[in-house]
C-alpha positions as CSV (number, residue, x, y, z in Angstrom):
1,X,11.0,199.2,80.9
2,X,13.9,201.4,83.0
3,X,10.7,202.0,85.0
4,X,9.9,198.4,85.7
5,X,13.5,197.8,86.3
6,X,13.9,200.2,88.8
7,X,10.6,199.4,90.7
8,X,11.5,195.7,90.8
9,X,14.9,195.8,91.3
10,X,14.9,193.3,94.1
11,X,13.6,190.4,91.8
12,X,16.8,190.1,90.9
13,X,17.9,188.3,94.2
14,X,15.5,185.2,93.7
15,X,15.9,185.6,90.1
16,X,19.6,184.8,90.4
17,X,19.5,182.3,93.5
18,X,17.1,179.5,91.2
19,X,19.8,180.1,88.4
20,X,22.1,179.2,90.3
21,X,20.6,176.6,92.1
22,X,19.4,175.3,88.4
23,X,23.2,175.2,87.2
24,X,24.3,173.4,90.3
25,X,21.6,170.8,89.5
26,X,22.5,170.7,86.1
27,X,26.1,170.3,87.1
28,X,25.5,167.5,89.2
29,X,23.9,165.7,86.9
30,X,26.4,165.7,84.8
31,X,29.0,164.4,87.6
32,X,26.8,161.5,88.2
33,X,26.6,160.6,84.5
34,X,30.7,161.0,83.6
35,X,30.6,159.0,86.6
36,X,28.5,156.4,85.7
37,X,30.0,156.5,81.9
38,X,33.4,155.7,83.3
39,X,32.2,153.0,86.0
40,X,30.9,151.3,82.3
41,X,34.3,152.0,80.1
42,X,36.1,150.2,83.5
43,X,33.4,147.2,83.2
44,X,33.8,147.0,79.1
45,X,37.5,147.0,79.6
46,X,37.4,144.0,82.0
47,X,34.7,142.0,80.1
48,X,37.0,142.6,76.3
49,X,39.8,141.3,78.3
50,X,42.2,144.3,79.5
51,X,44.7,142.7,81.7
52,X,43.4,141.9,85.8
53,X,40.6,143.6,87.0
54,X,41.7,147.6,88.0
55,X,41.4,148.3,91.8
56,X,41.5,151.4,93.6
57,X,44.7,152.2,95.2
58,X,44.7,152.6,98.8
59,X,46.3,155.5,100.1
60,X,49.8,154.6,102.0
61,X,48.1,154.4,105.3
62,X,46.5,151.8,104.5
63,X,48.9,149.2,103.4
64,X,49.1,146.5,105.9
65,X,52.0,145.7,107.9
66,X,53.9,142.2,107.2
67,X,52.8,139.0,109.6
68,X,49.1,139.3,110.5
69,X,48.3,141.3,107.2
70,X,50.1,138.9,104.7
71,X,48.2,136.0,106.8
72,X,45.2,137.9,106.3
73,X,45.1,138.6,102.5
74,X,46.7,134.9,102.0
75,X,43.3,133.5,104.0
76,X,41.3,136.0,101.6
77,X,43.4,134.3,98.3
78,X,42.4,130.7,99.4
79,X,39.1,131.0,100.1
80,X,38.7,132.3,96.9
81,X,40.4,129.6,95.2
82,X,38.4,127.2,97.0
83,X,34.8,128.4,96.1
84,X,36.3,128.5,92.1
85,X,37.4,124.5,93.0
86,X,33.9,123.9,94.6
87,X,32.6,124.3,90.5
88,X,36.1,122.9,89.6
89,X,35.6,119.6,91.0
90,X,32.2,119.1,91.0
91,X,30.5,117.7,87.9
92,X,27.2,118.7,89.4
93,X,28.1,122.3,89.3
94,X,29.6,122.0,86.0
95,X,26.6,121.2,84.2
96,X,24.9,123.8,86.1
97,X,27.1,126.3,85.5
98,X,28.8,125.5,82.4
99,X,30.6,129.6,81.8
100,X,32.9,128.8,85.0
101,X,34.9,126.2,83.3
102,X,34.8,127.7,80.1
103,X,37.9,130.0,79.3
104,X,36.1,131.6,76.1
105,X,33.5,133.2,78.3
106,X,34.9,136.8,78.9
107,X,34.5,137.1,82.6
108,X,35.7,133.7,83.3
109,X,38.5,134.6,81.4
110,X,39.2,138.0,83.3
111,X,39.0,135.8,86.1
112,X,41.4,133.0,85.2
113,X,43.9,136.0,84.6
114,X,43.1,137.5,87.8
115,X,43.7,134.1,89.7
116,X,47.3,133.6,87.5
117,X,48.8,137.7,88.7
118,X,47.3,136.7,92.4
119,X,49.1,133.4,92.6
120,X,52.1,134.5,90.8
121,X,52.9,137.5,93.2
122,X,52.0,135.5,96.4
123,X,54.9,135.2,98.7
124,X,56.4,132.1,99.3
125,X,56.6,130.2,102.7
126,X,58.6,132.1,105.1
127,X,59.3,135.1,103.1
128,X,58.6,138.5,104.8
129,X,57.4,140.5,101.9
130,X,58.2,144.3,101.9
131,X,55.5,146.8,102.1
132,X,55.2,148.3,98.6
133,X,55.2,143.8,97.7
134,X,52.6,143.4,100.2
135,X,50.1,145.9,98.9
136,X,51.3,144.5,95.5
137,X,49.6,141.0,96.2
138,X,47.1,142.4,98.5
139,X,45.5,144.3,95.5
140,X,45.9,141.1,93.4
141,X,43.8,139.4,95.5
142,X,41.3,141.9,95.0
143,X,41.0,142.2,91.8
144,X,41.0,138.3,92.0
145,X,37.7,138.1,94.3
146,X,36.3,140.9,92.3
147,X,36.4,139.1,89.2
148,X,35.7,135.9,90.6
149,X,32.4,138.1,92.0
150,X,31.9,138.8,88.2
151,X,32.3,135.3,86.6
152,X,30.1,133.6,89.1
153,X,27.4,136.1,88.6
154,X,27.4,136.2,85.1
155,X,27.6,132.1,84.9
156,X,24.3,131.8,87.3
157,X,22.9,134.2,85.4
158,X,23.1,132.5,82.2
159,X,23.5,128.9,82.7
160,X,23.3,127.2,80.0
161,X,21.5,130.0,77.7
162,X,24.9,129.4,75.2
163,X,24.0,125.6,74.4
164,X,21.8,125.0,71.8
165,X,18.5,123.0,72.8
166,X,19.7,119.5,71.7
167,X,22.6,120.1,73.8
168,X,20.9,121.5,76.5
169,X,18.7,117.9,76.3
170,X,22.6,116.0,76.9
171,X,22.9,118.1,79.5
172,X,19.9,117.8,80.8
173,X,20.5,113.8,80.6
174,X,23.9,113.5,81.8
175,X,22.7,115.6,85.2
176,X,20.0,112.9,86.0
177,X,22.3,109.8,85.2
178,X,24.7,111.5,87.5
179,X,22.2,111.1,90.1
180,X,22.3,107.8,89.2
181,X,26.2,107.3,89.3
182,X,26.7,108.6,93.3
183,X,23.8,107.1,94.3
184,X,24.4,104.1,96.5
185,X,21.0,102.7,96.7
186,X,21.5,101.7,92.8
187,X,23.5,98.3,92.4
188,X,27.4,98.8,91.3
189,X,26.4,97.8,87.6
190,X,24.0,100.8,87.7
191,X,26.5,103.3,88.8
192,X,29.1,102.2,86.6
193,X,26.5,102.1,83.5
194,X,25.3,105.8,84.6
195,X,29.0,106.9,84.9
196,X,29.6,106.0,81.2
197,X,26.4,107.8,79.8
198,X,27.5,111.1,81.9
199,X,31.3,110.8,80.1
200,X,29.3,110.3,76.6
201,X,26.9,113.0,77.2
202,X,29.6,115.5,78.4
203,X,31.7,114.5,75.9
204,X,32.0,117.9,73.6
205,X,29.9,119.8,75.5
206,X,31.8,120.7,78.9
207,X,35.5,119.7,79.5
208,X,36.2,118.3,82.6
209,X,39.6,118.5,84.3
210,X,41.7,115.1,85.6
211,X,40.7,116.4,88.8
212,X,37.3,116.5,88.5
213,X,37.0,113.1,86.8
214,X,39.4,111.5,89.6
215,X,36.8,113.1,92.0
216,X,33.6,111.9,90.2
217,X,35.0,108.0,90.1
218,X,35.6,108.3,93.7
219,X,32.0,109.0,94.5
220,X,30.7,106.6,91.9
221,X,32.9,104.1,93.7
222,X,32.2,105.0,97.4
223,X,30.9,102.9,99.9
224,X,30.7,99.4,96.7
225,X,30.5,96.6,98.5
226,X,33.7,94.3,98.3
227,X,33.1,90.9,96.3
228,X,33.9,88.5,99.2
229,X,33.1,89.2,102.4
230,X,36.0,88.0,105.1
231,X,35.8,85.0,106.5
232,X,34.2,85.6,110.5
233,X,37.5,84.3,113.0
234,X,36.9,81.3,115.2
């Protein structure tokens, strides 16, 4: 055996370099795996309900100066806010996409938190925020569009899969009669009959803000013809 060892001696080179190169391997894997572990403990902390979504500080350098940065993340903040009150006031979208308006759903939850700590810490009109403030809101409004990422996804993704199929049927009936309700080929009587049904239908099922309703009965009543035409002048 000493023999062997000694007329083989320079195995141990290559020997050594693929354990080495088989601990590095094993090593990494195990990087990428805490890794990925901890990207899922952040995810099930946001979908139980944890507070706003966590974002990654960025280092000093990188918070924005006041002026064109506060008008920049303020931009970012409403255009958020308006894609939420596209399913907000749209009835449409609200059948489609049921999870948005509902506040049990964990991730529109998240998000409805998200949206009250971004609106809270935005500055008011005219005031020059300081720095350490800026970056404060800045990162609110991230974790706002990232959980606004989250609920969007997760409502497209599973529509109206909470429902149970005799709901899903109202549903199902109160997006045709809508059809019925804005469309102004159908005689006012129609629209107005349809617009009824859609309240019943919905009724229990999907809550709908004053907003939205306000918004609904102005498309039912667009473009109605007025009972008496005016007289033509002489």
């Amino acid at each position: 055996m000493m023999e062997f060892a000694g007329n083989y001696w320079w195995l141990v080179f290559p020997l050594f370099g693929m354990t080495m190169a088989a601990v590095g391997r094993i090593s990494k894997q195990r990087e990428v795996a805490a890794r990925r572990r901890h990207r899922e403990q952040l995810e099930l902390i946001r979908v139980q309900g944890g507070g706003a979504l966590a974002s990654t500080p960025a280092p000093p350098a990188a918070v924005p100066a006041a002026g064109d940065g506060l008008a920049r993340v303020q931009a970012r903040h409403d255009d958020v806010t308006h894609r939420w009150l596209d399913y907000e006031l749209d009835v449409a979208k609200l059948i489609s996409y049921p999870a948005m308006s509902d506040g049990r759903q964990p991730l529109t939850a998240a998000f409805l938190r998200a949206k009250k700590v971004a609106d809270t810490l935005r500055p008011a009109a005219g005031e020059t925020p300081t720095p350490e403030r800026l970056k404060e809101y800045r990162d609110a409004v991230t974790d706002y569009e990232v959980a606004f990422e989250l609920a969007e996804r997760d409502a497209r993704r599973v529509k109206t899969a909470a429902f149970t199929p005799e709901e899903r049927k109202r549903l199902e009936t109160a997006q045709q009669l809508l059809g019925v309700a804005v469309d102004q080929a159908a005689t006012p009587n129609e629209r107005q009959v349809a617009y009824r049904r859609v309240r019943q239908e919905l009724d229990g099922l999907i809550w709908l803000s004053d907003d939205a309703v306000e918004n609904l009965e102005k498309k039912v009543a667009l473009e109605l013809p007025s009972a008496t035409p005016p007289e033509p002048a002489v």
